[in-house]
C-alpha positions, 0 to 999 in steps of 0.5 A: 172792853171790861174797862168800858163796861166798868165805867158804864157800871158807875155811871149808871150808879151815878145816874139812879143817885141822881135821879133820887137827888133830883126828887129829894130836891124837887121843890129847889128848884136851883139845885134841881137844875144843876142836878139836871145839868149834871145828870145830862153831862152823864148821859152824853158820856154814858152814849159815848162810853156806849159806842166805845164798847159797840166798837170794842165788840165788832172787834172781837 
C-alpha cells in the first residue's frame, strides 16, 4: 500500500509540472498538445493507481 501511495505522490508531482508546462507554453500550441497527451496518459494511470490502493485497503 505504501508502494501505491508513493507512486501517487510522484504523479501528482508530475501532473502540477505539467499543468505549469502546459500555461508556460500556452501560445504553442503543438507542444500544449503533447503536454496534454501526456498529462491524460497520467490521469488514467493516476485512476488506476487509485483503485489499486482502494483494493489494497478493503484488504486490510
Amino acid at each position: 500500500m505504501q508502494k501505491v501511495e508513493r507512486q501517487l505522490d510522484k504523479l501528482s508531482t508530475r501532473e502540477t509540472t505539467l499543468h505549469k508546462q502546459i500555461a508556460d507554453n500556452a501560445t504553442d500550441f503543438e507542444k500544449v498538445a503533447k503536454l496534454d497527451a501526456e498529462l491524460r496518459e497520467l490521469v488514467t494511470e493516476r485512476d488506476e493507481l487509485e483503485m489499486r490502493w482502494l483494493e489494497l485497503a478493503e484488504d486490510a
